[in-house]
C-alpha positions as a printed NumPy array, in Angstrom:
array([[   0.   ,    0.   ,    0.   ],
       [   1.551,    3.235,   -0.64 ],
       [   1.998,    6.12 ,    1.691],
       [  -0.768,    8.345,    0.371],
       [  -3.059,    5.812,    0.298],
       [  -1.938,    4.818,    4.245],
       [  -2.296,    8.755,    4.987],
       [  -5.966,    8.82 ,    3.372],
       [  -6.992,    5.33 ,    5.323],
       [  -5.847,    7.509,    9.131],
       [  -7.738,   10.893,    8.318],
       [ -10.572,    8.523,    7.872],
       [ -10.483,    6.444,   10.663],
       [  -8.78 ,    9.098,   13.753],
       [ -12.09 ,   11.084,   13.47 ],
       [ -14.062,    7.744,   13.904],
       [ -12.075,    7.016,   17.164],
       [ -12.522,   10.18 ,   18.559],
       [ -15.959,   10.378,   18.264],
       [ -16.291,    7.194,   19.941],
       [ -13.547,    7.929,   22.411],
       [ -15.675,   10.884,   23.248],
       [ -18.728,    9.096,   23.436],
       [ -17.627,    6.529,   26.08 ],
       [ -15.75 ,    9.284,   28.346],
       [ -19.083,   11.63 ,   28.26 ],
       [ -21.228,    8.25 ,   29.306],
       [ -18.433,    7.512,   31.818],
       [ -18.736,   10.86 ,   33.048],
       [ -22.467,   10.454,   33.475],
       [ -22.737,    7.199,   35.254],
       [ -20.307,    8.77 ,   37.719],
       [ -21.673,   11.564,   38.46 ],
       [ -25.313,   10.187,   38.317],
       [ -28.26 ,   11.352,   36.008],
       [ -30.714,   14.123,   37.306],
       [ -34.09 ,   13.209,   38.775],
       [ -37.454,   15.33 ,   37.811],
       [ -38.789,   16.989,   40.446],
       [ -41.593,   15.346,   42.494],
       [ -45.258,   16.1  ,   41.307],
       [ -46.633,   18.741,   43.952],
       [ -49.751,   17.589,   46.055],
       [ -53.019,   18.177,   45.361],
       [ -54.973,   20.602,   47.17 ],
       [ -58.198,   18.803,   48.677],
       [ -60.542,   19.444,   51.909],
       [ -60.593,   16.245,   53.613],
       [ -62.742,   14.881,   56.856],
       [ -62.895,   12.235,   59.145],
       [ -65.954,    9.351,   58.916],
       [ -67.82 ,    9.946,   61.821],
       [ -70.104,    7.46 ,   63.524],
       [ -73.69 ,    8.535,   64.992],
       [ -77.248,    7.947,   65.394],
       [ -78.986,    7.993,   61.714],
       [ -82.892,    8.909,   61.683],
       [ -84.215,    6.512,   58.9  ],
       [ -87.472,    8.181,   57.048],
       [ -89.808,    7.585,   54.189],
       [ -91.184,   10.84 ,   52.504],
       [ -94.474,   11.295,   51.507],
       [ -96.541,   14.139,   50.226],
       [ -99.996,   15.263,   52.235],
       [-102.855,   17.251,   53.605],
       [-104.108,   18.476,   56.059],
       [-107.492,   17.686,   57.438],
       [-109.252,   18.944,   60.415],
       [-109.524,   16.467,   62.916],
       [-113.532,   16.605,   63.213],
       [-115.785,   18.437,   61.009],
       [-119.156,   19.192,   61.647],
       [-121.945,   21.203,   59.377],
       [-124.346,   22.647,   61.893],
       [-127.757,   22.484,   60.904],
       [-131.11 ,   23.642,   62.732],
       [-132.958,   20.065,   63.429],
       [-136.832,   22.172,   63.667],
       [-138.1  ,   24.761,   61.107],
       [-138.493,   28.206,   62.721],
       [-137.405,   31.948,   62.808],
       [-133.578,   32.88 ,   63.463],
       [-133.812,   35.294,   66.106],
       [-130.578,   35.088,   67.16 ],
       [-126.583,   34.395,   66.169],
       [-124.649,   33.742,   68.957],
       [-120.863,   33.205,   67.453],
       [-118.553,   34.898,   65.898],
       [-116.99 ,   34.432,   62.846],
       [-113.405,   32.44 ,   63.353],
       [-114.418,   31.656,   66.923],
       [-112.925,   29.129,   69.022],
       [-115.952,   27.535,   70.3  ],
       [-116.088,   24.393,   72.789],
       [-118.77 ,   21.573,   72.791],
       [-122.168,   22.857,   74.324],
       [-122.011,   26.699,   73.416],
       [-124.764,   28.07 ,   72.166],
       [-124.386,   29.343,   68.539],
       [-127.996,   30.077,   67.372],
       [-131.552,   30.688,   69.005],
       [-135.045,   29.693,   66.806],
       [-137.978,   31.011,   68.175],
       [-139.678,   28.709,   70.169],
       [-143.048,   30.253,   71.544],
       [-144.401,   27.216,   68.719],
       [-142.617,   24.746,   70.764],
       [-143.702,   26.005,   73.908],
       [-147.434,   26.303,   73.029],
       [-147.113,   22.556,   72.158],
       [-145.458,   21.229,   75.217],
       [-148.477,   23.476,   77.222],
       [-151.11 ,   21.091,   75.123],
       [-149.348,   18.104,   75.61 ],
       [-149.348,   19.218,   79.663],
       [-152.444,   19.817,   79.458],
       [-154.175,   16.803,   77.866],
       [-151.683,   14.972,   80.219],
       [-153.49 ,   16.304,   83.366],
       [-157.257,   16.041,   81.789],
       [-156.428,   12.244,   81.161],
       [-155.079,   11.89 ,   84.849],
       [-158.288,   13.513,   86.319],
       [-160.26 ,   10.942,   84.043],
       [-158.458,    8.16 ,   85.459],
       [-158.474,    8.718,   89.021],
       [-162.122,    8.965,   88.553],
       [-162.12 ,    5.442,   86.666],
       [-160.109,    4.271,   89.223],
       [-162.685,    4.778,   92.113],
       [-165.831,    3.534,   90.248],
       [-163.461,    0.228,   89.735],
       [-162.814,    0.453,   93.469],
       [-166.813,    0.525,   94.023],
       [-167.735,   -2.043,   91.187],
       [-165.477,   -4.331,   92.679],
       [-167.041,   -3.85 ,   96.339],
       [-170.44 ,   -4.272,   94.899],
       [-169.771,   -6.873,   93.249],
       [-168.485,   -8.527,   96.231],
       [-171.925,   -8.125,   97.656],
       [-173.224,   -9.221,   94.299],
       [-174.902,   -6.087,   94.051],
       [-173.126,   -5.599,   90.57 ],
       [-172.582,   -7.963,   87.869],
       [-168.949,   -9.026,   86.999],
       [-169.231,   -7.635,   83.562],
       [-169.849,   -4.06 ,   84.743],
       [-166.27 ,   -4.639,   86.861],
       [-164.768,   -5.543,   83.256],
       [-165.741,   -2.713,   81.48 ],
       [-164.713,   -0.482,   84.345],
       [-161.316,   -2.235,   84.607],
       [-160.754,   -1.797,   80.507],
       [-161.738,    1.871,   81.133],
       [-158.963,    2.269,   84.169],
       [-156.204,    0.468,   81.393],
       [-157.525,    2.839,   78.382],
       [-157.088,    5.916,   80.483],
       [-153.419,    4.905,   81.774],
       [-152.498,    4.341,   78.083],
       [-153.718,    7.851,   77.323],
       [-151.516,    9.227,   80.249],
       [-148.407,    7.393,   79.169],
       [-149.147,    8.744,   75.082],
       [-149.906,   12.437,   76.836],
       [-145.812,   11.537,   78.435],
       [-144.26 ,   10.723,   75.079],
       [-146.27 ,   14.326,   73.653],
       [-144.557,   16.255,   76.648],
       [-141.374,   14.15 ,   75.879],
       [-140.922,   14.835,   72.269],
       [-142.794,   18.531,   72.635],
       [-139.907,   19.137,   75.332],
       [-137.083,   18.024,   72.682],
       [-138.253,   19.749,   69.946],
       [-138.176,   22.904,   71.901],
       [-134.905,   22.127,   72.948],
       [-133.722,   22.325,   69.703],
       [-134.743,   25.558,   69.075],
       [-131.441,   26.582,   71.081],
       [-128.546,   25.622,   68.612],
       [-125.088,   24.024,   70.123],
       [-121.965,   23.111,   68.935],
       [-121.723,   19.661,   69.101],
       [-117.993,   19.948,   69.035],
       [-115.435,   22.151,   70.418],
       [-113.141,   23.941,   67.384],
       [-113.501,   27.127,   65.355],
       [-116.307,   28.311,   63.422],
       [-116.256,   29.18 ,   59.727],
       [-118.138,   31.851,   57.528],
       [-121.453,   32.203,   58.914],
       [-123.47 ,   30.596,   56.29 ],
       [-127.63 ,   31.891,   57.288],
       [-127.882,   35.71 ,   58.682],
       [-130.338,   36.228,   61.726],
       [-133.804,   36.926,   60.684],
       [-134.642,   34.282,   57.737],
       [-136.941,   31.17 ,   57.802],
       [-134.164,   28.096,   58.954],
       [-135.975,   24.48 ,   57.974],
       [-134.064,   21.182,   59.135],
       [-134.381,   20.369,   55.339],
       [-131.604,   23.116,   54.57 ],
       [-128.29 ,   21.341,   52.519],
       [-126.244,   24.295,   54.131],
       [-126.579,   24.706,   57.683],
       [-125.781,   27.365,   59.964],
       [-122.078,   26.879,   59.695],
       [-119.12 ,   24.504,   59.617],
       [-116.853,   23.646,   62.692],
       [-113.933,   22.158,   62.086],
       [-111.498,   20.57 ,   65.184],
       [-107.682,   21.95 ,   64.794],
       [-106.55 ,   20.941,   68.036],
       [-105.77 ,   18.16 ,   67.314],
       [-105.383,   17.346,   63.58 ],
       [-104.987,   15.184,   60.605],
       [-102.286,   14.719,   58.027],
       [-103.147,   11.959,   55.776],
       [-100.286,   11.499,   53.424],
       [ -99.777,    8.546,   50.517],
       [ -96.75 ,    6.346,   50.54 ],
       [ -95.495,    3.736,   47.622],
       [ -96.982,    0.585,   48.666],
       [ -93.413,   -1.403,   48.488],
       [ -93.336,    0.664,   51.861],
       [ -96.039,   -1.29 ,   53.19 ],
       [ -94.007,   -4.098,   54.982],
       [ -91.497,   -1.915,   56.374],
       [ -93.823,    0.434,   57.661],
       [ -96.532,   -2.256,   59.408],
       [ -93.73 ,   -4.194,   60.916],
       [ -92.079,   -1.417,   62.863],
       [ -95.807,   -0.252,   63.755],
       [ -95.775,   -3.823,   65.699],
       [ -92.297,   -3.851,   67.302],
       [ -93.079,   -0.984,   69.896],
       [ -94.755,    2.253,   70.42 ],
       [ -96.406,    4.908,   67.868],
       [ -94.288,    5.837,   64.968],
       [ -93.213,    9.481,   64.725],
       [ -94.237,   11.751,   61.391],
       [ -92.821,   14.986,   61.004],
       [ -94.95 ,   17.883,   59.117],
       [ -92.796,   20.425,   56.831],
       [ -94.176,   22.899,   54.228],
       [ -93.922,   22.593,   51.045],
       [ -90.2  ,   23.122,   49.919],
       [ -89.158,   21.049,   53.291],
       [ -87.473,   23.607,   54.831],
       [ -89.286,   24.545,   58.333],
       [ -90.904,   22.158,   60.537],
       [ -94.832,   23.01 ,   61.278],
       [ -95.197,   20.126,   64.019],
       [ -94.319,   16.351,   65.575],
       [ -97.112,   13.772,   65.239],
       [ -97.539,   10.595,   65.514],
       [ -98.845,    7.444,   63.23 ],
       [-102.648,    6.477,   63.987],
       [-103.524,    4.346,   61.079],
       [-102.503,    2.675,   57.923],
       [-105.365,    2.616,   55.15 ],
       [-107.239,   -1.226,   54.746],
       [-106.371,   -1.265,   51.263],
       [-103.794,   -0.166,   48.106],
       [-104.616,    2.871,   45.906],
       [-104.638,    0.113,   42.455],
       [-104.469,    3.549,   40.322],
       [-101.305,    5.058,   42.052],
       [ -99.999,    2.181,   43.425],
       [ -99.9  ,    3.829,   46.764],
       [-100.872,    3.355,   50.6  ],
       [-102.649,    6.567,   52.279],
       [-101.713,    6.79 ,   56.453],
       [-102.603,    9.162,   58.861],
       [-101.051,   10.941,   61.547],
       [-102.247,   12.719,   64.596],
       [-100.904,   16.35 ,   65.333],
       [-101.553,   18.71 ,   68.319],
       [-101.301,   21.571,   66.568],
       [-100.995,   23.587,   69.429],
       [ -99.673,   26.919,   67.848],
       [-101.767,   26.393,   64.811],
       [ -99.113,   25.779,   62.41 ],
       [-101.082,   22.52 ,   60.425],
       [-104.249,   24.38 ,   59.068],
       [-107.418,   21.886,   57.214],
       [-106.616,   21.636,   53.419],
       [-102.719,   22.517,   53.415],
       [-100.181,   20.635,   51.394],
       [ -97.34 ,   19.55 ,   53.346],
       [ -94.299,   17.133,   53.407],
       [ -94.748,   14.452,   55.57 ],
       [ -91.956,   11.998,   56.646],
       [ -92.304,    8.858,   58.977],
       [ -89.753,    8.059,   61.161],
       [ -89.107,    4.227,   60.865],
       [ -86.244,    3.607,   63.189],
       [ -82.895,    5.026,   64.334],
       [ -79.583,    3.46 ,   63.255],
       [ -77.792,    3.538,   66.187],
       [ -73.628,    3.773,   66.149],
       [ -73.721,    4.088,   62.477],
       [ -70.229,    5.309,   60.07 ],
       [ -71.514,    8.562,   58.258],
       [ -69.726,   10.773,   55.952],
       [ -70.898,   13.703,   53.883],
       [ -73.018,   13.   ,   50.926],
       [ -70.651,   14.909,   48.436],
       [ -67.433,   12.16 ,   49.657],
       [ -68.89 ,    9.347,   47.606],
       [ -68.147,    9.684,   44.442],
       [ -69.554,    7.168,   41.519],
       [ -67.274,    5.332,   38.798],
       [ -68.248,    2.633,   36.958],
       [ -67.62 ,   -0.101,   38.976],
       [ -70.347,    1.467,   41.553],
       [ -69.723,    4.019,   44.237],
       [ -66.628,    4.962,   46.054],
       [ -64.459,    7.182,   48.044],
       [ -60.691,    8.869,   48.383],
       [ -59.159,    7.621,   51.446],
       [ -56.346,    9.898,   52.655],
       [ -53.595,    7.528,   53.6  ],
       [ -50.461,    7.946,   56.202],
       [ -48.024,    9.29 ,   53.346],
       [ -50.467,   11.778,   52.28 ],
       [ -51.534,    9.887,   49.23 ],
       [ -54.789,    8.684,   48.006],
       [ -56.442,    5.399,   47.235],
       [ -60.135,    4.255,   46.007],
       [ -62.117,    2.389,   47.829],
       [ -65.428,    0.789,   46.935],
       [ -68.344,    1.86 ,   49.463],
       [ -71.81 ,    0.657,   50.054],
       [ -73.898,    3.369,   50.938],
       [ -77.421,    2.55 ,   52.526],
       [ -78.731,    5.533,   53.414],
       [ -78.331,    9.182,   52.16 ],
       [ -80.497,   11.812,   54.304],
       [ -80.231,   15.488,   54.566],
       [ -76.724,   15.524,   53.293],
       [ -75.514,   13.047,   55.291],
       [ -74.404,    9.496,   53.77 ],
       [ -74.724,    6.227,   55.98 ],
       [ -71.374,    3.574,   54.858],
       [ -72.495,    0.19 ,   54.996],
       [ -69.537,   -1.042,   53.934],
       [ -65.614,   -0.135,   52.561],
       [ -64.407,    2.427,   55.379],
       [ -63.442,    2.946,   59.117],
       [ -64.299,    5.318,   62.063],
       [ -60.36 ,    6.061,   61.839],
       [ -60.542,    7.065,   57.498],
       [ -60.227,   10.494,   56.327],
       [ -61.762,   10.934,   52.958],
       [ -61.565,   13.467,   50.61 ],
       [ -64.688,   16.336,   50.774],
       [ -63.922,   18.59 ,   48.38 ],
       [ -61.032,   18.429,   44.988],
       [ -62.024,   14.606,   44.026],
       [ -61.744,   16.028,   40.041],
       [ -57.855,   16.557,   40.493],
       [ -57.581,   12.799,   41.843],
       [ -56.317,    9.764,   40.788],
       [ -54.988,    6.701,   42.71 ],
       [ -52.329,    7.344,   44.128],
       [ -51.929,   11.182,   44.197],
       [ -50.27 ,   12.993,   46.856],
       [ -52.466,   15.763,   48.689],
       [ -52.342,   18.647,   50.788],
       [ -55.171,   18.828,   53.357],
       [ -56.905,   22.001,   53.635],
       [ -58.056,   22.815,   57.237],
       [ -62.163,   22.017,   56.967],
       [ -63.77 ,   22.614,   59.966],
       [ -67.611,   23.974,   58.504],
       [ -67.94 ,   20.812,   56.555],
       [ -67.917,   18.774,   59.96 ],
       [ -70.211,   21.233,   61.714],
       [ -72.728,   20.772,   58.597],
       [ -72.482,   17.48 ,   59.524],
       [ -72.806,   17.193,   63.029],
       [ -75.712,   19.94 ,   63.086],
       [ -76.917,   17.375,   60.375],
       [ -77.465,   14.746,   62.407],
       [ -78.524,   16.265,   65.585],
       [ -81.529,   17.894,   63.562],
       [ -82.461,   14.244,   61.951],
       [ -82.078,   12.436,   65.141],
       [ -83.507,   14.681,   67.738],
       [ -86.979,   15.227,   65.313]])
């Protein structure tokens, strides 16, 4: 090989052993010095809490009304002149007030006749009565036949009949002209005044004087699904009265605290429904006849029970769950099984601890495994608490 072709072969192949003689210092270079890390992912912000175990109220909702708890149409029971209203409008009225006074001279003139042909018959008997006593006497002398005694005794029976008929006239002539003074049969307020003094009143009239209705105590009747049915029956026989709490109608304040009287014999078949109905006091007059309300039943109370904010369950598609903050600040899932949400409140069947804290608020930013920073979240725990004080104190 001749020298310029030698010379040609080196400028060829030096470059080629620098390169790689620079190449394996550069990666010696690296593996002793070591190769930089990338910085650690920084934590999430979340508000967390703790699971808290309490007493859970268990209810069934149901929509009702109010009805009063007796209502009675007042009507005049003989036909006379109104001379006189004695109520007020809106008047609280108890059982054996007067409300209404016919005229009764009518009545009174009849009881006087009745008297009367009372005492006329009793003068005619005592008379028959003595010429039985002498009859008799004759006859004992047989001074008188037997048949005249007969006919005398038939007269002394025909005239006691009389006086016991003359009894019933001053019996019924005495009712009659007590009704002429109208009562309330019941005690509870009085409605529009439906017949003004001075007309004609006839115990034939469809309206009455006016309408009482009973508010202390009263009625909610209010429909439930009828897959409630067992549930509700079989708590009704485990103890005492169920409780049923009255709200208005966007169930947010609390008109009053009954309790269950009765569960209808038999199914709505068109809605598919059971009607029940609960007794109230009503004592400040909250619950007023024909009001809407929400009505919910108190089954039973879940004593000891995990809980957790309604908003720390989260669903996925392999069913509900929740972020559990763990010791190194990071986050796992974990499947729950909720069985009761109420009020904001969640109750955990299954899947956490008394000593979890889950995640309240951030759950978007999260995946398994994520490191967090707990914000301080104390007015998510007093929604909580307060909560469950107002469901299970009702």
């Amino acid at each position: 090989m001749s020298d310029m072709a030698r010379r040609g072969l080196w400028l060829i192949v030096l470059p080629v052993l620098a390169v790689i003689g620079g190449g394996g210092w550069y990666y010696w270079r690296q593996e002793a010095v070591g190769t930089p890390q990338r910085p650690p992912a920084p934590s999430v912000p979340v508000k967390a809490t703790m699971v808290q175990r309490q007493d859970m109220p268990m209810y069934l909702d149901g929509i009702g009304t109010v009805t009063a708890f007796n209502n009675v149409t007042v009507k005049v029971r003989v036909d006379g002149h109104l001379d006189k209203v004695s109520f007020v409008e809106g008047q609280d009225v108890t059982e054996g007030d007067v409300l209404a006074q016919i005229d009764p001279r009518q009545f009174q003139a009849q009881l006087a006749q009745a008297q009367a042909a009372k005492a006329r018959n009793e003068a005619l008997l005592a008379n028959a009565r003595l010429d039985l006593q002498r009859s008799s006497t004759l006859a004992a002398r047989e001074y008188a036949s037997k048949q005249t005694v007969d006919t005398q005794r038939a007269l002394v029976m025909q005239l006691e009949a009389a006086v016991q008929g003359d009894q019933a006239m001053i019996d019924n002539a005495t009712v009659q002209l007590g009704y002429t003074t109208v009562v309330s049969p019941i005690s509870g307020r009085t409605g529009i005044r439906l017949v003004d003094r001075g007309n004609i009143v006839r115990a034939t009239d469809a309206n009455g004087l006016v309408i009482i209705t009973q508010i202390q105590p009263i009625s909610v009747v209010f429909a439930l699904p009828q897959d409630a049915l067992g549930e509700v029956v079989r708590e009704m026989s485990q103890g005492g009265p169920l409780k049923v709490l009255a709200y208005n109608r966007d169930g947010t304040t609390r008109l009053g605290e009954g309790v269950l009287m009765l569960v209808d014999n038999q199914v709505e078949a068109a809605t598919g429904t059971i009607r029940l109905k609960a007794k109230f006091d009503n004592a400040d007059n909250a619950l007023w006849p024909g009001q809407f309300v929400n009505a919910r039943l108190l089954l039973r109370v879940r004593r000891e029970v995990l809980t957790v904010p309604a908003q720390v369950v989260q669903r996925g598609p392999n069913g509900p769950f929740a972020y559990v903050v763990k010791s190194d600040q990071s986050v796992e899932q974990r499947a729950v099984k909720v069985g009761y949400t109420r009020d904001g409140v969640s109750l955990i069947e299954d899947g956490l601890t008394a000593d979890d804290q889950v995640v309240l608020d951030g759950q978007y930013k999260l995946r398994a495994g994520t490191r967090v920073q707990v914000a301080p979240n104390r007015s998510s725990q007093r929604t909580a608490d307060s909560a469950s004080r107002a469901g299970a104190a009702p």
